[in-house]
N, C-alpha and C positions, 0 to 999 in steps of 0.2 A: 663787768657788773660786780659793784660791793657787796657781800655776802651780807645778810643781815648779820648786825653786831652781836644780838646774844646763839648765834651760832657758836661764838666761844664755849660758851657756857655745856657745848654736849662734850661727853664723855667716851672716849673709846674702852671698850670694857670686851673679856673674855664672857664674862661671866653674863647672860640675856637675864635673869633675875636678883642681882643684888641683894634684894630683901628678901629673899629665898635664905634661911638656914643651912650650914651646909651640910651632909651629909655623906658618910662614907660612900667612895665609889661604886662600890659592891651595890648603894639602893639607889643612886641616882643614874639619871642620863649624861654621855658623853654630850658638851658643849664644844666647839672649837671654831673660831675664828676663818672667815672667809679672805683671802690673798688682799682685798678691798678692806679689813679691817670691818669690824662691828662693832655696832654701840645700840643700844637700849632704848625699845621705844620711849620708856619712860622718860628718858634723858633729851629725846626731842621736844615731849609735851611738855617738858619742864622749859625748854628755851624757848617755846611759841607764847607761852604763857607770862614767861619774865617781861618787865621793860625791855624796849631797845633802848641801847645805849652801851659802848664800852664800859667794861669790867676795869673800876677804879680802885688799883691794890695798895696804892700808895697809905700811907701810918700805921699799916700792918706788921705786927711784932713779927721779927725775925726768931726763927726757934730752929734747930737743928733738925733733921728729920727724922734719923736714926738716933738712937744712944749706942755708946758700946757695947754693952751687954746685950741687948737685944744684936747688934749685928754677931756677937759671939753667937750666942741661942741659933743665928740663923747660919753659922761656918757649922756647927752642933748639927742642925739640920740636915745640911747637905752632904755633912760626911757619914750621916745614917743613910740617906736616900740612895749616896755614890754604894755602897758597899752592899750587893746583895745577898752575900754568906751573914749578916748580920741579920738579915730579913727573914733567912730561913731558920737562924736560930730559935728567933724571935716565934717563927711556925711551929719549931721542936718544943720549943718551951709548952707550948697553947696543946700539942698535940699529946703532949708525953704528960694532961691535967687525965683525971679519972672524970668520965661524962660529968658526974654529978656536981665536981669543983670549978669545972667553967664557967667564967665570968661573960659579959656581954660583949666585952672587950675581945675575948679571949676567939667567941663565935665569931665576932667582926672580921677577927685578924686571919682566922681561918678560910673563909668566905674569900676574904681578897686574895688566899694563894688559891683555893680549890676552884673558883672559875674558872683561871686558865686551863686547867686540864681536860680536856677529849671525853674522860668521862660523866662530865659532870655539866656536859656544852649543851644540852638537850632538856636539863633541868629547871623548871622554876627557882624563882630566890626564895620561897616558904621551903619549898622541898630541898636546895642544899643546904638553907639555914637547917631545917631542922637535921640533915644527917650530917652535918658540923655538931651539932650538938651532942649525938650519940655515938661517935666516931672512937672507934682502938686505934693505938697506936703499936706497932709490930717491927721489929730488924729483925733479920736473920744474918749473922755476918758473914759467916763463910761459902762461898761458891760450888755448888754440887749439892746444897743439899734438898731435900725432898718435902715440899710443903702440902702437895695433896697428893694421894696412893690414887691410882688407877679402880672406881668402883666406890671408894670411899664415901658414905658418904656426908653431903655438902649443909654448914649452917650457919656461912656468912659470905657475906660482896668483900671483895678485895680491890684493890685501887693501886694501881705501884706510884708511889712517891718517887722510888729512887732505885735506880738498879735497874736491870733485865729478868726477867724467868723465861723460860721455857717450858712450853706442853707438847708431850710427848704422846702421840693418839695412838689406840692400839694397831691400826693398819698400815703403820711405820713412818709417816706424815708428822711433822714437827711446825711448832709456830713459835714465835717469838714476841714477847708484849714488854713494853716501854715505859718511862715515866708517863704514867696520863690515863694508860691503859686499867681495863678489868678483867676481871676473871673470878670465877664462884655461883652461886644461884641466882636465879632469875628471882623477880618480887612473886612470891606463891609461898603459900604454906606447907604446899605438899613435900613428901622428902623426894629431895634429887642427891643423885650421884653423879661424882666427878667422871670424867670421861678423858681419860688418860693419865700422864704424871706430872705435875708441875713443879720442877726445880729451879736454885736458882741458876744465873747463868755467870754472877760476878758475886763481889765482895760487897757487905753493906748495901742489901737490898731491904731497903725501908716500903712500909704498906700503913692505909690505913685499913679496919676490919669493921666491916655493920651488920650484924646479927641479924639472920633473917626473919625474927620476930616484927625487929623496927624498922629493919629494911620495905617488910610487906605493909607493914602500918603506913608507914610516911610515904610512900609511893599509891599507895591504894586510897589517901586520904585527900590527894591532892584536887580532887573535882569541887572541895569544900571550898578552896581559895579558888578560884577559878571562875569566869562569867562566860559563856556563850553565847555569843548573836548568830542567830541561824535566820537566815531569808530562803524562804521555796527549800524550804528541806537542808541547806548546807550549810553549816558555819562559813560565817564571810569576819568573823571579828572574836579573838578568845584575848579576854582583860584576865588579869590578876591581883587579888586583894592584895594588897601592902599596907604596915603601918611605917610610920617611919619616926616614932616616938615611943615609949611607954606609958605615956600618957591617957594615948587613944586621940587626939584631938586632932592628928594628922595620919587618917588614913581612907583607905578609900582605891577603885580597882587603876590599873594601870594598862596600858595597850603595850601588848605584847605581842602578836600575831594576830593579820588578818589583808585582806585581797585589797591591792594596790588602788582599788573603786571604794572602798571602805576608809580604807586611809585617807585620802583626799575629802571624805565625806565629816571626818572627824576633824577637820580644821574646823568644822564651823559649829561643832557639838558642844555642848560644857566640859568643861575638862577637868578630871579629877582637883583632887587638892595637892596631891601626890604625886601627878602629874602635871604642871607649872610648863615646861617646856617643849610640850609636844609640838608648837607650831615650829619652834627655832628648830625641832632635830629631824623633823618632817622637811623642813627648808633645807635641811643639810646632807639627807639622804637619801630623798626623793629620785636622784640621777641612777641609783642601784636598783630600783623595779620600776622604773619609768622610760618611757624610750624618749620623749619629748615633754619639755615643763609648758609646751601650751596644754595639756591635759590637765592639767592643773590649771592655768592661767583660764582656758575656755568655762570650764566649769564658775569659777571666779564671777566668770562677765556674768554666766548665766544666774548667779544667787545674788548677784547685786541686786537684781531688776525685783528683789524680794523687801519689800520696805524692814520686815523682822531681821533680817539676814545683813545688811546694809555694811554695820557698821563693825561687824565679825571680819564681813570680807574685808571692809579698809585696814583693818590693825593688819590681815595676813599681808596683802601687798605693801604696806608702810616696810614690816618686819623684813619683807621678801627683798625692796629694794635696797633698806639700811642697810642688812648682811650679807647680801648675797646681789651687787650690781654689774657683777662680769656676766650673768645669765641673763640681764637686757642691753647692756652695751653692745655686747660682742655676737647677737640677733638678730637680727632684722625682723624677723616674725613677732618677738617679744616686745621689739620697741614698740612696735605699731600695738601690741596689746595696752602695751603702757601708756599709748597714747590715745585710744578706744578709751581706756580705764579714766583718764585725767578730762576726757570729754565726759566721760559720765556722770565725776564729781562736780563739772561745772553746770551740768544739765540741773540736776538733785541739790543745787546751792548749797554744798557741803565743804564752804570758803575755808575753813578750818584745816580741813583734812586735804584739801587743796594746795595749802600752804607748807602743810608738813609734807607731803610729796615731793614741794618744790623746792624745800630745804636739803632734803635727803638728797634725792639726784645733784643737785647741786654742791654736797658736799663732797659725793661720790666722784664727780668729775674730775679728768683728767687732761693735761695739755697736748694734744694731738698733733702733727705736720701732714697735711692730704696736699697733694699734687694733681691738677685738674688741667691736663691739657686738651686744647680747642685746637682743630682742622682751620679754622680762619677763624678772623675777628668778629666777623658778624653772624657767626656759629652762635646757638643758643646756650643757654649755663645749666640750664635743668632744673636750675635752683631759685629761691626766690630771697630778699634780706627782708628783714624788718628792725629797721630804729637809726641814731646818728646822732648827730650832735643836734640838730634842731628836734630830735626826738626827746632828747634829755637823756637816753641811757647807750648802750652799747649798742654792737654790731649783732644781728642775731642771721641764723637762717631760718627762714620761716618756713618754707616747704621744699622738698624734694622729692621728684619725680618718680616714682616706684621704676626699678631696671635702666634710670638712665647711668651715665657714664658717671653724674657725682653719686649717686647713689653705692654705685661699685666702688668707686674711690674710697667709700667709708663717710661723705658728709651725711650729717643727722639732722633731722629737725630741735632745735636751740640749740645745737653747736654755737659756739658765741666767736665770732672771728675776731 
């Protein structure tokens, strides 16, 4: 079977929004490519939409694609990215500014080293932007020496960048903290004392330091940015404000935390501004608190049958089988969802969305060898064709018998012989 001609015309793409701005790591969602390759719903509606008809490129000016200078810029590029001692320079630079000289830049670039660390893994993005913001920067170079007395007491959070310390407890008990780690007051006003001694344990132990004035501020403040959905008494869903301009014209709350019954429910909710990708990274991670994607898929059939809800649910399965069509090929339960789901569309004459279904799977496919052996000749097949040459198009199979022997084999309903 000929693929429709302007199937050319779609685009494999990393990126599920294109026309999304981009925005440093630090604010946006992680996107990444499914083993099957993905592309863009938009990129199909654009081919359903185009003429048919091969893509005529002939009188088309030849131009180079690159220039040299820009392939320089991009050797320039990569020998920043290859080198990570320049990266932490680049941290030292940002860290060793006095709060109040920090540019946007400067909190950006901080943000992108301070996520990875342990201590900062439990935190909102308002709450470490802002303690990037007010953050010290401290060495101590030499090993042995004494940065808090046993009793002392305590008026900032400590963070180890670099190096080892040691605490030393009064009932002879010793601990050891890492790059990543903390140590110092808890967010309170009250005065606390240290409870043992903390030295270092090497040379060149770097720390950032937060006053426990702004430490209690910006920890105690954080309910401001924050939304709660509580059903029957419990949070089942906490969003957080973002902006992601200074504008103000792109911001709005973003899902951060909430019960895997929640999650699935917000596929079909409005979704931030701010949030553009929740369907693609919902599609992506769904297998880390889910035991089975018919819980998702079941739900699906069930908000179809909602005429408001109809056409939420088609873009999610379009999206689901563009990106992500190892999780029905390689199913049997899913197929048959998929093939519930594609009766459904043709029940609701929603020829359109029909189409682009049959484009996706069909670009999705792949060339299979199944081996089907029969006890005798006039042993049944289990399976059924439909088409040929007096048909006009190809070989298909049209049904297969749920638990017979093709079924096990791996034959599918359109498998195309």
């Amino acid at each position: 079977l000929q693929l429709p001609a302007d199937l050319t015309k779609m685009h494999l793409t990393d990126n599920p929004h294109p026309q999304v701005t981009h925005v440093p790591s630090s604010q946006s969602g992680c996107s990444i490519a499914s083993d099957s390759g993905s592309s863009s719903l938009s990129d199909i509606y654009q081919a359903t939409e185009s003429e048919m008809g091969d893509v005529d490129l002939t009188g088309l000016p030849e131009a180079p694609v690159d220039s040299e200078d820009e392939e320089e810029e991009e050797d320039e590029d990569i020998d920043r990215t290859s080198d990570p001692l320049l990266g932490r320079d680049v941290v030292r630079e940002c860290l060793e500014k006095e709060p109040a000289d920090k540019t946007d830049d400067d909190i950006e670039q901080l943000l992108e080293f301070m996520h990875q660390l342990p201590a900062f893994a439990n935190m909102t993005m308002s709450v470490r932007r802002e303690l990037c913001s007010v953050m010290i920067f401290e060495v101590v170079e030499q090993a042995g020496a004494i940065i808090l007395e046993d009793g002392q007491e305590l008026d900032s959070w400590y963070v180890i960048l670099n190096g080892t310390v040691e605490i030393s407890y009064p009932d002879g008990k010793s601990e050891s903290l890492c790059m990543g780690n903390s140590f110092g007051i808890t967010p309170s006003l009250d005065k606390q004392y240290m409870n043992g001694v903390v030295r270092t344990k090497v040379d060149d132990c770097q720390f950032v330091c937060i006053a426990q004035q702004d430490y209690w501020r910006i920890l105690n403040h954080v309910e401001k940015n924050t939304h709660k959905v509580e059903e029957e008494g419990e949070i089942v869903m906490v969003k957080e404000h973002r902006e992601l301009d200074r504008s103000g014209t792109r911001k709005g709350h973003i899902v951060i935390k909430a019960t895997p019954e929640r999650l699935i429910m917000h596929l079909i909710e409005e979704h931030s501004i701010v949030d553009p990708t929740y369907i693609e990274d919902f599609l992506l991670t769904y297998r880390t608190f889910l035991t089975s994607p018919l819980e998702v898929g079941n739900k699906l059939l069930e908000w179809f049958r909602v005429d408001s809800l109809r056409d939420k649910v088609t873009r999610v399965v379009l999206l689901w089988v563009n990106n992500h069509f190892n999780d029905f090929e390689g199913d049997p339960a899913m197929t048959r969802f998929l093939e519930e789901f594609e009766k459904n569309l043709e029940n609701t004459k929603m020829k359109g969305h029909l189409r682009l279904l049959n484009i996706a799977c069909a670009a999705k496919a792949k060339w299979r060898q199944i081996t089907l052996q029969k006890p005798s000749r006039d042993s049944p097949l289990f399976f059924s064709l439909l088409g040929g040459s007096d048909k006009g198009f190809g070989i298909f199979v049209e049904t297969v018998e749920m638990g017979s022997k093709a079924a096990e084999a791996g034959l599918k309903r359109g498998d195309q012989v």
